[in-house]
C-alpha positions, 0 to 999 in steps of 0.5 A, a space after each residue: 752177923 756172919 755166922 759161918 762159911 756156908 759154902 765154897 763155890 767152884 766152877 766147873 765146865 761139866 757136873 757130869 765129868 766133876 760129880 764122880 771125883 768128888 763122890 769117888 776120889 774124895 769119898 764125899 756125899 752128893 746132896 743134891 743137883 738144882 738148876 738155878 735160872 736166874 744165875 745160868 747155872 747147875 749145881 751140885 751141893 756136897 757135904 763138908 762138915 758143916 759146909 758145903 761144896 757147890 759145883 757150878 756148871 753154866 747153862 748158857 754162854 753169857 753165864 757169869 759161870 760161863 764168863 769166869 771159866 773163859 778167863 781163868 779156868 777151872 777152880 774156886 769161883 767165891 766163898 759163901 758166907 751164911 748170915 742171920 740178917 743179908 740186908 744189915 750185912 749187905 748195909 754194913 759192907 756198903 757202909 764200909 766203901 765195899 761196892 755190892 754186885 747185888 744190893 738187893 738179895 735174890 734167889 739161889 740155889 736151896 731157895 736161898 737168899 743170895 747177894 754177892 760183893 764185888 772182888 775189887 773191893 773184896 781183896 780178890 775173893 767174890 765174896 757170898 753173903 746167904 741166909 735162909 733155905 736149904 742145901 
């Protein structure tokens, strides 16, 4: 079951030119930077509430960061939901004619279990599905 937003991803090209409008602008707390191999990708996580902020720069050009940046810029890149049981919510959305990118969860940032659902089946949102770890 979906429990709440966990986080709200947003690519960027530089976290070096991004992290000080976040932390200066906005006022907001920097938790925590983390390079996430598997995904190509830097992080950086920011408090929001109950929610995160993840900033995601590429590590490489064939990226899927890296990609979306070529395509459409700048900007919110998925929403991340966290959920008690990503397998059974994994199933539920498969079981509903939504197409997995991920059918089997994996690692990402925090240590946490990941799976991702296609945009074309999402309505145009990439859509996170998360559960254990931390921020």
């Amino acid at each position: 079951m979906i429990q709440k937003v966990d986080h709200i991803g947003i690519a960027v090209r530089s976290l070096a030119e991004t992290i000080p409008y976040y932390e200066n602008a906005l006022g907001m707390k920097l938790l925590k930077t983390e390079e996430v191999e598997s995904q190509k990708v830097r992080t950086a996580f920011f408090e929001a509430g109950e929610t995160h902020v993840e900033l995601l720069e590429p590590t490489a050009d064939d990226s899927p960061i890296a990609k979306f940046l070529e395509k459409n810029g700048e900007g919110i890149h998925h929403v991340a939901f966290g959920v008690d049981d990503i397998t059974g919510q994994l199933k539920q959305a498969a079981d509903a004619g939504v197409k997995l990118i991920h059918e089997v969860p994996m690692i990402g940032a925090g240590g946490k279990q990941v799976a991702f659902l296609h945009p074309k089946f999402t309505h145009g949102v990439l859509t996170e599905f998360c559960s254990g770890g931390e921020h």
